[in-house]
Each structure stands twice: as structure tokens, then as C-alpha cells.
N, C-alpha and C positions, 0 to 999 in steps of 0.2 A: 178198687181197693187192692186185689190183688197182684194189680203193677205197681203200685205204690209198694207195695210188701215186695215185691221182684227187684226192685229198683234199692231199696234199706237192704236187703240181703245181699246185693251186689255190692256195694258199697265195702263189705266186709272183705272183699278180697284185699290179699297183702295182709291183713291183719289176724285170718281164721287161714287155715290150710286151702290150699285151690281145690283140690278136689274134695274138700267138705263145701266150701260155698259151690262148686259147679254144682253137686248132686243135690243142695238144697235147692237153689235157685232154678236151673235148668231143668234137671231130672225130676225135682218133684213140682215145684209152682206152675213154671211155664208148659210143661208137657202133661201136667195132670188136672191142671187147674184152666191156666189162660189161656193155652191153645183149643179148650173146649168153646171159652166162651169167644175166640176168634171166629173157629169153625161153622157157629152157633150167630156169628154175626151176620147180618147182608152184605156181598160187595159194593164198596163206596166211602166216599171217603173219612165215614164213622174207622171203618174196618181198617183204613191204611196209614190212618194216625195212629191206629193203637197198637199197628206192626212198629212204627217209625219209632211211636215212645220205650217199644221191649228193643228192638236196635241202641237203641240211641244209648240205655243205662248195661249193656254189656261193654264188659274194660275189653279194652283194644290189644293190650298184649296178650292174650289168648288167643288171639288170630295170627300174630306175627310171624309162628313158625310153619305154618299151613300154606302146600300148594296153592297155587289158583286152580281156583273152582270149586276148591274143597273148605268141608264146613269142620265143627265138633262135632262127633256124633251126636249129643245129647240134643244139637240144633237138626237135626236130618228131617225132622217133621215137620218143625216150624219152615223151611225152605222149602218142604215140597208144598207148603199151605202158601208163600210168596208167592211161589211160580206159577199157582194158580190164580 
């Protein structure tokens, strides 16, 4: 449910301020909420679908102007949770 709500919050970008939907969505769902219950998950591939589906509903021009290699900050956990 709470990707479901990550995924409705995203949606609002272009429509609410970027940096109000980043810090709802980002800063408080995903890093306070979903990355617990990833954490919280087994590895396999319960665990890398529900990476794939918080990927999948983040908009793609927020990444556009970003080196390679480098993420948002508000993403720095959920990637060091990937790399694991």
C-alpha cells in the first residue's frame, strides 16, 4: 500500500512544486516508510520487484541533469540498499 501511495504522490510532479512532491514522496514515504519494509524484506525476488516498482514510478527528468554514477540525495539509501 505504501508503493501504491509512493507511486499517487509521484504522479503529482509538474502539477505540486518538485521539491514538495521530492520531500513527500522521497524524503518521507520511501526512506521512512518503504525502505524499512525493503530492509525488513528476504533477498529474492519478492525483494527486487518491489525495488523495480519504487524505480519504475520515479519521473525520469529528475535524473537528467545528474552525472554518471550519481544519484538524488534523498535516493543515497535506497542505492546503497540496490548495491546490496
Amino acid at each position: 500500500s505504501f508503493l501504491q501511495l509512493l507511486s499517487n504522490v509521484l504522479l503529482w510532479d509538474g502539477i505540486v512544486q518538485e521539491d514538495t512532491v521530492r520531500d513527500l514522496g522521497l524524503s518521507k514515504l520511501l526512506n521512512r516508510y518503504l525502505l524499512l519494509n525493503l530492509l525488513n524484506t528476504p533477498p529474492g525476488p519478492a525483494n527486487i520487484e518491489k525495488c523495480n516498482k519504487v524505480v519504475a514510478c520515479l519521473p525520469e527528468r529528475w535524473f537528467q541533469d545528474l552525472k554518471s554514477g550519481s544519484t538524488l540525495p534523498e535516493l543515497q539509501n535506497f542505492c546503497q540498499h540496490l548495491l546490496r
